[in-house]
MIDREN-912222 format. One record per residue: x, y, z of N, C-alpha, C, CB in turn; residue in one letter. Coordinates in steps of 0.02 Angstrom, whole numbers, plus 50000, padded with zeros to 5 digits. Glycine has a CB too. Layout:
% residues N
XYZXYZXYZXYZa/...
This chain:
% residues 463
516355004246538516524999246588516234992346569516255001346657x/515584992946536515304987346529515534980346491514824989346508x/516144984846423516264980546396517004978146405516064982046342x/517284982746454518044980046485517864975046553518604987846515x/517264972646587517114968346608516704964246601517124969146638x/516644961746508516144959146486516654951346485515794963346412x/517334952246465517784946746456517774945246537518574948546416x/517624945146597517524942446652516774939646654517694947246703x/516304938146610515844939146647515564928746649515274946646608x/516224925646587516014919946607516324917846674516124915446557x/516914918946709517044917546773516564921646817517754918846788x/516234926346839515624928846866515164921846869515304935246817x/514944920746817514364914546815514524907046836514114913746739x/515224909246870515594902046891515444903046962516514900846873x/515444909547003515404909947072515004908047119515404914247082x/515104905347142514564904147212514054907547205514814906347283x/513214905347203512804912447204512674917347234512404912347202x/512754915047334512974922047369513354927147365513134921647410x/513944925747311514324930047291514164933747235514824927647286x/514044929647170513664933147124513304938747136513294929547102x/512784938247189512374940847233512494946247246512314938047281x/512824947747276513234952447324513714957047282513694947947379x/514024955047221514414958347163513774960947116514984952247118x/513494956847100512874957647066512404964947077512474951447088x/512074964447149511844971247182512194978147189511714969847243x/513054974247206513524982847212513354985347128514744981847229x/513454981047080513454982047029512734987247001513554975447007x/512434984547020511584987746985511654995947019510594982147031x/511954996147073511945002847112512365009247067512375001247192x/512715003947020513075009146998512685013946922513825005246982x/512825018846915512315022546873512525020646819512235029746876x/512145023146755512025018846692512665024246656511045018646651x/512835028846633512905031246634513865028546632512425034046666x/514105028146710514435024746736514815018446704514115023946778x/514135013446694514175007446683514315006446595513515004346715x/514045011046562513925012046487514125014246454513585013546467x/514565019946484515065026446467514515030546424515895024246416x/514775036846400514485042946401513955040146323515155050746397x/514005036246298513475034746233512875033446249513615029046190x/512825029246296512335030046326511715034646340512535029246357x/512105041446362511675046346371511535051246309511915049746425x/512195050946271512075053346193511555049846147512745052646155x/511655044046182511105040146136510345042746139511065032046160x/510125043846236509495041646236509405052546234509175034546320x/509805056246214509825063546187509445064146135510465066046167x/509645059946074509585058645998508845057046023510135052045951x/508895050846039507905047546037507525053546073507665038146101x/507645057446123507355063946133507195068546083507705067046170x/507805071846038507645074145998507245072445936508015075545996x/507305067745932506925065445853505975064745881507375054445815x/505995062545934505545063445972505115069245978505775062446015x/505455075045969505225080945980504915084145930505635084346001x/505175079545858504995080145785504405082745765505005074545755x/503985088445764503275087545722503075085645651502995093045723x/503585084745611503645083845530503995080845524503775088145486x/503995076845461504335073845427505045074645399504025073445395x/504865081045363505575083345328505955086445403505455090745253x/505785088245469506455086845520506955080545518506185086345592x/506425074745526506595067945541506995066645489506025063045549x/506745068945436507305064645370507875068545373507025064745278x/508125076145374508575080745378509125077745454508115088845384x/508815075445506509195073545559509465065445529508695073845635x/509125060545508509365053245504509705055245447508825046545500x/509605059545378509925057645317510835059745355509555063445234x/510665065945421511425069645427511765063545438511575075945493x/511375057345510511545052545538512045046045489510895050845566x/511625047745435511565042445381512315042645332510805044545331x/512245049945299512785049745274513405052145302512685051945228x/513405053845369514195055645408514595045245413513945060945532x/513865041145419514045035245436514435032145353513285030945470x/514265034345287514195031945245514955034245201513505033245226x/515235041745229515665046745225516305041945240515495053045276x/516235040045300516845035645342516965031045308516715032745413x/516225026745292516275017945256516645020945174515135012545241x/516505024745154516755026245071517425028145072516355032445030x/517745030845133518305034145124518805029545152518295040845153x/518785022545192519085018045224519115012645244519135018945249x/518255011145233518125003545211518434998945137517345003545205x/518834995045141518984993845059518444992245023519474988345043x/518054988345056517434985245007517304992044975516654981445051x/517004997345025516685003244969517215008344960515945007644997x/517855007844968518235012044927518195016044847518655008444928x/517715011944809517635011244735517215016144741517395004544699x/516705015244769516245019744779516095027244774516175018744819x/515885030744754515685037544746515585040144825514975038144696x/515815047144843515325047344898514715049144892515485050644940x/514215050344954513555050444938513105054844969513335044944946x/512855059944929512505064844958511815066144952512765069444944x/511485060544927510765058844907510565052544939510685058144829x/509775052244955509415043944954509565040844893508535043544958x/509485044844824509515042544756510365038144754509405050244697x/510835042944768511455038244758511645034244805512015041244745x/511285034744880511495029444921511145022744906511405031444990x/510625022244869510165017244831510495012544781509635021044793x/511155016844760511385013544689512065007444732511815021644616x/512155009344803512485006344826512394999944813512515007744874x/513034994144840512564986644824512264983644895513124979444786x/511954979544885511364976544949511974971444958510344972244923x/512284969845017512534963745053512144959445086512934965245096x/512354952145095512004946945144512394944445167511584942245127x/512364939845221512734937045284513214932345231512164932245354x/513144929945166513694927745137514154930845110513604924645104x/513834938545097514584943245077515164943245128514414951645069x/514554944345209515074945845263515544941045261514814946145331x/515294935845264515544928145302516204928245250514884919445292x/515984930145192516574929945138517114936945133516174929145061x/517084941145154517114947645132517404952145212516244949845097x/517464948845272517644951145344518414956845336517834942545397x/518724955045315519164960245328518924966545277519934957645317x/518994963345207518614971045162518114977445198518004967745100x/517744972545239517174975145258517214979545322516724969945265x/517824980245356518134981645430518554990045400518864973145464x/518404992945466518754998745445519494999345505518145005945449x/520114998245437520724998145491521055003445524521234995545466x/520615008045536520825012945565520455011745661520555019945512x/520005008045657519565006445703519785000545746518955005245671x/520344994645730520674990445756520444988945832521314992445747x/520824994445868520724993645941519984993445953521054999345982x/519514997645936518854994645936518304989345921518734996945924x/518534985845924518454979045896518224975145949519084975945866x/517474972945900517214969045972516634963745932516734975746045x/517024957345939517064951445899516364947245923517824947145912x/516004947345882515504942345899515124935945852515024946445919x/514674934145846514434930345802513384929845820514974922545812x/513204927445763512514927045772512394921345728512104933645755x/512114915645773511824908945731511474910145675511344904845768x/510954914745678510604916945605509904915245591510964913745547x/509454915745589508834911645601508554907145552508344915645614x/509054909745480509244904945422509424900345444509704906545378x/509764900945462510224893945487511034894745439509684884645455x/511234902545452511814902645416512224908745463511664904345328x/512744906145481513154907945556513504911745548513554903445591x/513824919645567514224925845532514374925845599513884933145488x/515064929845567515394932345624515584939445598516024927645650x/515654943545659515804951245629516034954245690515114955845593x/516074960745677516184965445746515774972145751516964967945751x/515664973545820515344977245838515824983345866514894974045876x/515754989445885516114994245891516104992345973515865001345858x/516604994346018516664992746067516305001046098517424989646078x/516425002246170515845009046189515355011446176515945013546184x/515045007546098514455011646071513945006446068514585015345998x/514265001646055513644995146016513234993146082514094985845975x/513554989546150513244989246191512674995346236513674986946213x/513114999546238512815006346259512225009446238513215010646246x/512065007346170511775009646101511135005446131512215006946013x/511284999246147510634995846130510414995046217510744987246075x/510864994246272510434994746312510175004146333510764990146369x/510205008546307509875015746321509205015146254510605023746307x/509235010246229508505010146181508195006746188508455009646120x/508405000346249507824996646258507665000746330507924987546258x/508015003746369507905004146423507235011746400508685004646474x/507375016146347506955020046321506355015246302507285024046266x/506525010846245505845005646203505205003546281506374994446160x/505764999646319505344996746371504995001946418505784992046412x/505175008446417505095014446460504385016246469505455020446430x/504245014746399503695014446360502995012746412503855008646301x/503235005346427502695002446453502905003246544502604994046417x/503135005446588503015006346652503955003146665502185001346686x/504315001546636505024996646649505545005146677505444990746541x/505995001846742506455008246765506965002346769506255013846847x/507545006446783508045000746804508014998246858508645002146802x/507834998746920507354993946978506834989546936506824999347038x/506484988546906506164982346881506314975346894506214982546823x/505804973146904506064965446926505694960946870505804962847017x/506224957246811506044953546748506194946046783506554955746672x/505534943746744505784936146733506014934846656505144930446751x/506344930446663506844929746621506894923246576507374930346659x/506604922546519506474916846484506984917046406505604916546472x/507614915746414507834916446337508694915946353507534925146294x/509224912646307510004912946316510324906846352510204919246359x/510794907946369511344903046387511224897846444511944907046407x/511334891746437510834885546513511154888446572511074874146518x/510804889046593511214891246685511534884246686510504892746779x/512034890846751512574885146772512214876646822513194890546836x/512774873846809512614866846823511764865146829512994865146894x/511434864746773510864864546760510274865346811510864859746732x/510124871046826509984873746880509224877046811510734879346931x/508634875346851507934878246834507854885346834507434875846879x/508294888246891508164895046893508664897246930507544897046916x/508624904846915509354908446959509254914446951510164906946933x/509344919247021509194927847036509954930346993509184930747148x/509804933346960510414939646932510274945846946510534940546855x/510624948547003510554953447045510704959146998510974952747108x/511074957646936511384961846877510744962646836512044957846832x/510214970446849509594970246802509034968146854509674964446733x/509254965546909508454961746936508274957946903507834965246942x/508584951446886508194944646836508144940246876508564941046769x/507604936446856507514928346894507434926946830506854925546955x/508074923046795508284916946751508004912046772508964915246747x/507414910446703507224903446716507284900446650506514902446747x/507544892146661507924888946604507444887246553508334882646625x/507804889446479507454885746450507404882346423507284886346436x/507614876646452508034869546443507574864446466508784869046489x/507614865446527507384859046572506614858046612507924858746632x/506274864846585505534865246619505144860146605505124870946602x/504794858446632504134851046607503844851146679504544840346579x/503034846346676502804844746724502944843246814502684841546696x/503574842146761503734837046839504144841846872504224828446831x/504304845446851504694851846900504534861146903505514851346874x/503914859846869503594865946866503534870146944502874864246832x/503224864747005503234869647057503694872547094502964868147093x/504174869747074504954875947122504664879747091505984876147111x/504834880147019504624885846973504294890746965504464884846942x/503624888347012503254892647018503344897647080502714889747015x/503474893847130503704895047207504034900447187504164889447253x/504514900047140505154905847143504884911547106505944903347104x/504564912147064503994918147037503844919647105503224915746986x/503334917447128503044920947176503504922547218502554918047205x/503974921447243504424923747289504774930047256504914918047309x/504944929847211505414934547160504984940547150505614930747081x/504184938647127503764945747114503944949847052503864950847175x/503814945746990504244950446920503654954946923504414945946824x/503844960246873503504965646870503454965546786503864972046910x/503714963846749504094962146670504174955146667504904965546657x/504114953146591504154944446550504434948046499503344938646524x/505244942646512505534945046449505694939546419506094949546451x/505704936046354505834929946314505904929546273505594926446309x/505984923846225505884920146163504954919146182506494911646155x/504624920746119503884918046110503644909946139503784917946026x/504244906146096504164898946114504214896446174504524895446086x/504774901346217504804898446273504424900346329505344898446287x/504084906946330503804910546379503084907346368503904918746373x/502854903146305502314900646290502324894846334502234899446221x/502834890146326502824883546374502894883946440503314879046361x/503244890346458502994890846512502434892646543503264892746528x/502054895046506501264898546534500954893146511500914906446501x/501104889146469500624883646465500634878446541500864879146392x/501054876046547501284871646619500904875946665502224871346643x/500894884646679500764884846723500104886746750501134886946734x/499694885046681498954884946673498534881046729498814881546604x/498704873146774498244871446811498444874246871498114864946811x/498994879646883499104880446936499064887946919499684876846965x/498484890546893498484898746896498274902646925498334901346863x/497954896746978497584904247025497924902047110496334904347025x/498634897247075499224900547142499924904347127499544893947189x/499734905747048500104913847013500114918947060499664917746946x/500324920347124500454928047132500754933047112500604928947166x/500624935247057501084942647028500654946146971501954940446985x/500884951846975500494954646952501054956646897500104959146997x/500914956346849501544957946771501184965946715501474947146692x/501434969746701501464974146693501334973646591502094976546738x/501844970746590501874967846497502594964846514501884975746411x/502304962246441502854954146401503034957346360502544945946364x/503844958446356504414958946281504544951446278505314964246291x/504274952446219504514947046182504964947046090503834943546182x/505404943246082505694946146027506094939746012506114953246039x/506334940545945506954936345924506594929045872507424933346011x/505764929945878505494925745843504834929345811505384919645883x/504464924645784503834926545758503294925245789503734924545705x/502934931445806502184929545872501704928545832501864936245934x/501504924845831500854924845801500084926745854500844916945770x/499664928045794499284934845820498804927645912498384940045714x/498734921145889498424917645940498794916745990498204912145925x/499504917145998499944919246054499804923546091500454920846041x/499724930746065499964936646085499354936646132500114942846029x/498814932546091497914934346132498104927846190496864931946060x/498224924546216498464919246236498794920046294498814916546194x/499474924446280499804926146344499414934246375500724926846324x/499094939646337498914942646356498314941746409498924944946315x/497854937346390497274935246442497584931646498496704930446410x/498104925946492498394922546548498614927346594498944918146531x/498714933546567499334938546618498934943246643500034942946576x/498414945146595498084950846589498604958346588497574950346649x/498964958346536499424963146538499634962246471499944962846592x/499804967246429500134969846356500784965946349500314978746354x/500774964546263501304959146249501544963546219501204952146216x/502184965446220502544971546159503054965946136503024980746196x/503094966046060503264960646032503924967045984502474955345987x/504434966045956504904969245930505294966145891505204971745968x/505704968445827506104965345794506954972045800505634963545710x/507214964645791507984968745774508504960745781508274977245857x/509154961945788509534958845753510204958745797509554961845687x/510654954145806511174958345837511704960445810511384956045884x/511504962845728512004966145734511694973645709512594962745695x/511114972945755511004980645782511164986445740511424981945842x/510574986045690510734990445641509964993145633511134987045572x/509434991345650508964995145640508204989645707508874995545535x/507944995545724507554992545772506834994645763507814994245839x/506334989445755505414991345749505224988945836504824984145668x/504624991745840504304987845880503594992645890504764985945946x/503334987045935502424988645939502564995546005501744978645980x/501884999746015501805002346049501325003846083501965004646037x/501135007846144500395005246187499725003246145500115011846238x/499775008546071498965007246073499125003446005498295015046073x/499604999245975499634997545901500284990445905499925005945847x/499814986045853500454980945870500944979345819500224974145891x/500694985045771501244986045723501974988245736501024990445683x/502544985845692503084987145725503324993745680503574980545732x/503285000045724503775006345706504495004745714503625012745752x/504755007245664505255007645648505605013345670505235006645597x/506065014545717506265020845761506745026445724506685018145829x/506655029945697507335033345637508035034345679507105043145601x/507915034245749508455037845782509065030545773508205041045877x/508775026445790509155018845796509515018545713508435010845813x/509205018645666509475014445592508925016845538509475004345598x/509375015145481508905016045421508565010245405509235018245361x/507875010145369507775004445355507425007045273507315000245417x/507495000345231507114999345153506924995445182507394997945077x/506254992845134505624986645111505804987445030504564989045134x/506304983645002506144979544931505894974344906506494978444907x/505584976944847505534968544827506004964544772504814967444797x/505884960944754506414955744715506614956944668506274950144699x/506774964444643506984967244584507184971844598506624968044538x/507354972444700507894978044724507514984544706508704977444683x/507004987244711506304991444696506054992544767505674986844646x/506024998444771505765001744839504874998144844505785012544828x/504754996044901503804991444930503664998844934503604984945035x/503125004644902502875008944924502095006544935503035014344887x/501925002444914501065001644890500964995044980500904995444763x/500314999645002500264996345088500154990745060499634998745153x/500454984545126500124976445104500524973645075499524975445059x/500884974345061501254973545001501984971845056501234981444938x/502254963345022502924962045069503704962745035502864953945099x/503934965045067504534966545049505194964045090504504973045046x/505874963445066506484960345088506624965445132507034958645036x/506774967345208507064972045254507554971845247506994971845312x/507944978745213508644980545207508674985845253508894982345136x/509444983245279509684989245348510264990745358509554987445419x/510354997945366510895000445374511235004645444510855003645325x/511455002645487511455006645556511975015345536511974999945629x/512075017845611512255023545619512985023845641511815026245661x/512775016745704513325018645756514005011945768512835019945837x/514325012445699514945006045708515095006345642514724997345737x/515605010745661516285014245632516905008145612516615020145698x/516745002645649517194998545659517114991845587517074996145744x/516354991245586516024987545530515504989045526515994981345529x/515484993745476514874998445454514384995545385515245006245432x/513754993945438513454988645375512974992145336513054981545402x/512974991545265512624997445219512364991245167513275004845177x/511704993445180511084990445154511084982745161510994992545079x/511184980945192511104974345229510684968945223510994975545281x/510394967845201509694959745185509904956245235509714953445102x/509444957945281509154954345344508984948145355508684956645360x/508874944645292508634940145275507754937845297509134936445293x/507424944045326506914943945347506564947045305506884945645400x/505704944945301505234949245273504654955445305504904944745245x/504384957845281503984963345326503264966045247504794972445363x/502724965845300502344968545253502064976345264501824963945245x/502044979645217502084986845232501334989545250502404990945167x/501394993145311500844998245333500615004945296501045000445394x/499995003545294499525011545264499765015945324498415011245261x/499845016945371500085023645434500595023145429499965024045513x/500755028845438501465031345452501595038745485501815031145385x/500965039945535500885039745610500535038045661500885043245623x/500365037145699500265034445762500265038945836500775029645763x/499745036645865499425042345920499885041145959498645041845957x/500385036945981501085035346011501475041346017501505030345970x/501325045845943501915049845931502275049445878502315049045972x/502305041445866502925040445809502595041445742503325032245809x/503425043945700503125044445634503615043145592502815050645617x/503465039145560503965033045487503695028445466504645028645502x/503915024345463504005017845422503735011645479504935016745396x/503065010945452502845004645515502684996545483501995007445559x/502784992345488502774986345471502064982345486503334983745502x/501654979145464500954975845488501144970145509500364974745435x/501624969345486501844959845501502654958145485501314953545434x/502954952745503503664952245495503594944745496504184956045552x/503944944045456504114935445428504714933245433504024933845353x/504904926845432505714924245435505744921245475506274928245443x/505664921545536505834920145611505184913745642505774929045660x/505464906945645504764903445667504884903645741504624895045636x/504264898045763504364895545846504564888245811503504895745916x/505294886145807505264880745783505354876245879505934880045710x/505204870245885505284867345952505514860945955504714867445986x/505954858345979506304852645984505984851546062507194853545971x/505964841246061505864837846096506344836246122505594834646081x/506324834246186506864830046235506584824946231507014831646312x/506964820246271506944811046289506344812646315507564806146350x/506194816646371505574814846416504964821546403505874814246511x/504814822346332504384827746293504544833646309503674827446302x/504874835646341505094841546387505114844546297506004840946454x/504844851146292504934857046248505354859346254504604861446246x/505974862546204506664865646229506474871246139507634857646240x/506454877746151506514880946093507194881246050506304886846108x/507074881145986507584878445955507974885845955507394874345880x/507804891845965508024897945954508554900546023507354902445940x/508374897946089508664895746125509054892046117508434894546153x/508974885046105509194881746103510244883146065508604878446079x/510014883146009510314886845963510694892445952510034887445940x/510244897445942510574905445953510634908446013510204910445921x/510434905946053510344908946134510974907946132509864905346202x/511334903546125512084900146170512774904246110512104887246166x/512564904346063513244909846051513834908446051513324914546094x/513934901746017514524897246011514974897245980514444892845999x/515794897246007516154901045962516124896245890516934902645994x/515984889745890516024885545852515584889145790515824878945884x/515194893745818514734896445757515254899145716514134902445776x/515974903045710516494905245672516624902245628516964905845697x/516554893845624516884890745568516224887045555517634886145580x/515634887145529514884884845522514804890445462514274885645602x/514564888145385514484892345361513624892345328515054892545323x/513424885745338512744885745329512584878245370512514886445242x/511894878845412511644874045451510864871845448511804876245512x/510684866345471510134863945469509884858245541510164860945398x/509144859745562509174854145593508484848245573509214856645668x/508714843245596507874836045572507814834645620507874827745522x/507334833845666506974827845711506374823945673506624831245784x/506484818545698505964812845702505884809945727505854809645679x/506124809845788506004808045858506164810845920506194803445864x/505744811245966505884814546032506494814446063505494812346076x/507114816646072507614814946107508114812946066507464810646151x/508234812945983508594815545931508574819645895508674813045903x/508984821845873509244826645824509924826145775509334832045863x/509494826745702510194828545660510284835445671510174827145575x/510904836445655511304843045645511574842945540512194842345718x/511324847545514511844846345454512284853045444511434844545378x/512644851845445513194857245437513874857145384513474857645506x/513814864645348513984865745296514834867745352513424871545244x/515324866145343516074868045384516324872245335516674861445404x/516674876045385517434879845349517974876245330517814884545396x/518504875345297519064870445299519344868745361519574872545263x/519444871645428519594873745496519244870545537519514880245510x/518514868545541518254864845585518404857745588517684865545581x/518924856545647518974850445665518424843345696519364852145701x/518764839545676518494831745739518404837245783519204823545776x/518964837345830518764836645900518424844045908519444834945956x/518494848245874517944857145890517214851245875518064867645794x/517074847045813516314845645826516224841345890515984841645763x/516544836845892516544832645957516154837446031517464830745972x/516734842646033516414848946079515674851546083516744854846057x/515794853746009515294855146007514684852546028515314856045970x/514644844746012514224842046024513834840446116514464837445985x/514614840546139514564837746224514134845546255515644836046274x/514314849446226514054859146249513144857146250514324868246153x/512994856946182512274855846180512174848846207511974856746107x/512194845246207511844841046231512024842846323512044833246192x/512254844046348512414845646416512104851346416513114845846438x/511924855846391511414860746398510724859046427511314863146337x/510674852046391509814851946387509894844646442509304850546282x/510364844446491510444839046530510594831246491509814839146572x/510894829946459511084824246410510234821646353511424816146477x/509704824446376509124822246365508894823346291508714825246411x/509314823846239509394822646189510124823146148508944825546172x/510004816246121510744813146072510724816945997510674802746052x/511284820346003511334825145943511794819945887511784833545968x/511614820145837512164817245747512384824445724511524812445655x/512864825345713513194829345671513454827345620513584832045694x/513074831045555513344826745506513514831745484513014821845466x/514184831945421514484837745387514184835945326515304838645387x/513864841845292513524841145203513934846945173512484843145189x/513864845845104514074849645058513724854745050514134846945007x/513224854545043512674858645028512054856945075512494857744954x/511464864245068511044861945119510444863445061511064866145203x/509884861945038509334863445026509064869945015509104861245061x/508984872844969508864881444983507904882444956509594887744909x/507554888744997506784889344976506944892944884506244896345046x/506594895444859506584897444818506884904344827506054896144798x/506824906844858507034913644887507814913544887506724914844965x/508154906744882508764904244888509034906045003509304909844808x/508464904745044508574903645099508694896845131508184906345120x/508974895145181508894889745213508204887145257509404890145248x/508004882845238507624878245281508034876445357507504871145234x/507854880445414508284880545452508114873645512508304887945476x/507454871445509507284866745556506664863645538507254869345620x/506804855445518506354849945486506234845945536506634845845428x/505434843945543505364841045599504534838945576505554846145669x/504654830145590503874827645574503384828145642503884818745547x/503784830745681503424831645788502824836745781504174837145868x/502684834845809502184844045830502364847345847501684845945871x/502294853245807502654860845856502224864545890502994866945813x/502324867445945501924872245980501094874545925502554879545994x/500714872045956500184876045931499884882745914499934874945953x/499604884345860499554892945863498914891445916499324898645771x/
């Protein structure tokens, strides 16, 4: 159901909010199950079972079955790996080749399985490179998939589907509005656009009225907000349970930072959307496990060589289970991870755990009137179709309340799509910063041959 009324859901966010309201609540009543169709419950079956695992060689015998039924399909009907051998080993699924978001970007139909057509469920991800893909996700499974593993991940720490989250991360509320109840989940959406001094106390008012129980965000933004709401903390009424936080890089003076402000556990997590493999911290460890039931994951290093030795950082390659439709095999994430001596944990879990994860900054853009706006928000939160024809991007400030844009185009991106583009973001963040879009040939690459995704002589958020 979820995803045959997902194409309604920008007229939903057009409605009156008493109505929202009122659609919103019938909505939550309805069971997950219901709402998610039957993967859902197959899903959170699997994380049971693997769960139940006492050894190793179970876990690998259940993901390798997972692994190569997924790999069976991609060899026999994907064209890209048509060539391909099939594969009944780690050893020959290794010899496969490693893809990156420029094979996709280049490579979209090869890469699609046409037997899967009607399942097709078209999205895009800005990239934290700063290099913009578009792909598809399997329709019934992909959504389903990932909310029965966070609703398991978050389960973790005290979260039911009654939970009441505040909500720090995605698309500007309508007509630039600070905050807004989504009766869909129990959220109080608060923007993260337009917060600053001067309008912090609705802000606060509506916390306390709302009563979250859960902080869910971007790092950068859930930071500026606890910063603002530092002289006014002891008229904080709520009591918060733990902070998910995800989609950036926490650094370790954050995590101590929002944990004392809250007095409550920060579970910090990595993954991707195109949802192919998921880590995250757990009650007593803030290392991120890597879940076998979700995706496969490698740590190589730069000679495509398995990271076995702890400490030691490696390129995160990933391969999911569940999307038949565009089945991604060995993947470069474009992220890094440095490898853990355990590989179990009094949690329960047992695999592949990460000490640290790289790639992902708190980069932070200024408004006209200093207002903090996270660039990851900013940016990837909003999910623009314009990201389709963007094939590599960059941003510069050097002053509060500008911004270059440099952007690498498709032949297809018009005047007037950038023009758009431009009026979207800047009306996001209330006109309060003047965006340049400039089109380049090329963008600057690290040695690693990545993008420099955001240059800026400002101050960024402090560790």
């Amino acid at each position: 159901m979820e995803d045959y009324l997902y194409s309604l859901l920008k007229a939903y966010k057009k409605l009156p909010q008493p109505i929202k309201s009122l659609f919103g609540a019938i909505y939550n009543l309805l069971p997950r199950n219901l709402r998610y169709g039957k993967f859902y419950s197959e899903y959170l079956i699997r994380v049971s079972t693997f769960n139940k695992y006492n050894n190793f060689k179970d876990i690998e015998i259940e993901q390798s079955r997972l692994l190569f039924s997924n790999l069976s399909e991609a060899i026999k009907f994907v064209p890209f790996y048509k060539k391909y051998p099939l594969c009944e080993s780690f050893s020959q699924f290794a010899k496969l080749p490693i893809i990156n978001k420029n094979v996709v970007v280049g490579s979209l139909s090869e890469l699609t399985n046409p037997n899967y057509n009607s399942l097709k469920l078209k999205t895009n991800t800005g990239g934290s490179s700063g290099t913009p893909m578009v792909f598809y996700l399997e329709k019934n499974k992909s959504r389903a998939k990932e909310k029965a593993h966070f609703d398991w991940f978050w389960g973790q720490f005290g979260y039911s589907k009654d939970s009441k989250i505040l909500m720090l991360r995605g698309v500007p509320l309508q007509n630039g509005r600070n905050f807004e109840v989504n009766m869909i989940d129990n959220i109080l959406n608060v923007s993260c656009y337009n917060i600053n001094e001067d309008n912090i106390l609705p802000v606060l008012k509506e916390i306390n009225l709302f009563k979250p129980e859960f902080i869910h965000g971007y790092p950068s933004s859930v930071k500026i907000l606890t910063h603002l709401l530092e002289k006014y903390k002891n008229n904080l009424n709520i009591s918060i349970k733990a902070l998910f936080l995800g989609s950036e890089h926490l650094v370790h003076a954050d995590r101590a930072f929002l944990e004392a402000f809250y007095n409550a556990k920060v579970v910090s997590w990595y993954g991707h959307t195109e949802r192919l493999i998921h880590g995250g911290n757990c009650k007593y460890s803030h290392e991120y496990h890597f879940y076998p039931a979700y995706g496969y994951i490698e740590l190589i290093d730069d000679q495509d060589k398995p990271v076995t030795q702890s400490g030691k950082e490696g390129r995160i390659i990933a391969t999911g289970f569940d999307n038949k439709v565009m089945p991604f095999i060995r993947y470069d994430t474009g992220d890094l991870g440095v490898l853990s001596d355990k590989t179990e944990c009094r949690c329960g879990f047992k695999g592949i755990s990460l000490k640290e994860i790289t790639g992902r900054g708190q980069d932070v853009i200024l408004l006209t009137d200093n207002t903090k706006v996270s660039a990851t928000a900013f940016i990837f939160g909003q999910h623009l179709d314009h990201f389709n024809k963007i094939r590599e991007m960059q941003l510069q400030q050097e002053k509060a309340g500008e911004l270059e844009m440099r952007i690498v185009k498709s032949v297809d991106f018009s005047n007037e799509e950038k023009k758009n583009m431009v009026e979207l973001l800047e009306k996001s963040v209330d006109h309060k910063l003047k965006i340049d879009l400039v089109f380049v040939n090329d963008i600057e690459k690290t040695q690693r041959g990545k993008n420099i995704f955001f240059v800026s002589s400002l101050n960024k958020i402090r560790e």
